[in-house]
C-alpha positions, 0 to 999 in steps of 0.5 A: 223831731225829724226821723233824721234826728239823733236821739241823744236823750235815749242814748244817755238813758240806756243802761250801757252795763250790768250793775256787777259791771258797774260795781267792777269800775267804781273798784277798778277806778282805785286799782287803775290809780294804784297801777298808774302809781307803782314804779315803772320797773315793777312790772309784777305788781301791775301784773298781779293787780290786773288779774286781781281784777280778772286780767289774763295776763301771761309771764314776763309781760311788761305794762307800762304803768301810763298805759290805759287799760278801761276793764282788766276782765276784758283783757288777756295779754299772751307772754313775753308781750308789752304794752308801751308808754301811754298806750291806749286799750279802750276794751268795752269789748274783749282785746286779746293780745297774743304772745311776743306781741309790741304795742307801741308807745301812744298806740290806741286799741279801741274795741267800743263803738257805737251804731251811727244808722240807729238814731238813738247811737247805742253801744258796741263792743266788738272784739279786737284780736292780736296775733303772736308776734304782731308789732301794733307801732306807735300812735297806731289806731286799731278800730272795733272788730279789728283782727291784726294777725300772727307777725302782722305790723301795723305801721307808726300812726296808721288806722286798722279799720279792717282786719290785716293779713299774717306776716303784712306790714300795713300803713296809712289812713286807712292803713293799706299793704305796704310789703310782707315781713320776714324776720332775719335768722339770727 
């Protein structure tokens, strides 16, 4: 083996999680079938079941019941936010989500990586942060340690691999500024 070589085997062979970690998924494994099970309309139910399992989760949020959510304890959801259809919070690493906030159907918010310059690849998880009133739109990408600030929206299929700016709507792949957002007086 060359030192450019990958070292799969070391990788396959660390401990990723703390026993109490892994106890938690194997208990999450049946709780995640139950959420993906209950009526979509009853929102306070997979609410309750979230925090059963060490969610914060704020008042009238709306989790729809084909989202994936990896680890309830590492997961807080501000009020009034959502998380649409088949969304994808992959939360090795903590993902808060502020209030008012919009993750759209299909949109991937992946806070785990792994190092790609260490031969042997191990796991990371940084932090993903969503500000109130940010809008993460469908089929949008937000990359590991990625903070998408207050009323920021990330745009229909673009990929936050960088942080973004308050009140910015970005696009694209890599998402870049297309213009700043103002909300209308109602």
């Amino acid at each position: 083996m060359s030192e450019q070589d990958l070292n799969i085997a070391e990788n396959r062979s660390a401990q990723k999680y703390e026993w109490g970690e892994i106890v938690r998924r194997v208990l999450w494994g049946v709780g995640a079938v139950l959420f993906r099970w209950t009526p979509r309309l009853l929102y306070g139910v997979r609410n309750a079941l979230l925090r059963l399992f060490g969610a914060e989760i704020g008042k009238n949020v709306r989790i729809h019941p084909s989202a994936t959510i990896y680890f309830p304890w590492n997961v807080s959801i501000g009020d009034w936010s959502s998380v649409g259809e088949d969304a994808m919070i992959y939360n090795l690493g903590p993902i808060a989500i502020g209030e008012k906030v919009t993750v759209s159907q299909r949109a991937h918010l992946c806070a785990g990586t792994h190092d790609a310059t260490d031969p042997a690849m191990p796991l990371q998880k940084p932090p993903i942060s969503v500000g109130d009133q940010a809008w993460i739109c469908a089929d949008a990408f937000v990359g590991p340690g990625v903070t998408v600030e207050e009323g920021a929206v990330v745009g229909a299929r673009a990929v936050a691999v960088s942080d973004v700016e308050p009140w910015t709507v970005v696009a694209g792949n890599p998402a870049s500024h297309v213009r700043n957002r103002t909300l209308q007086s109602g």
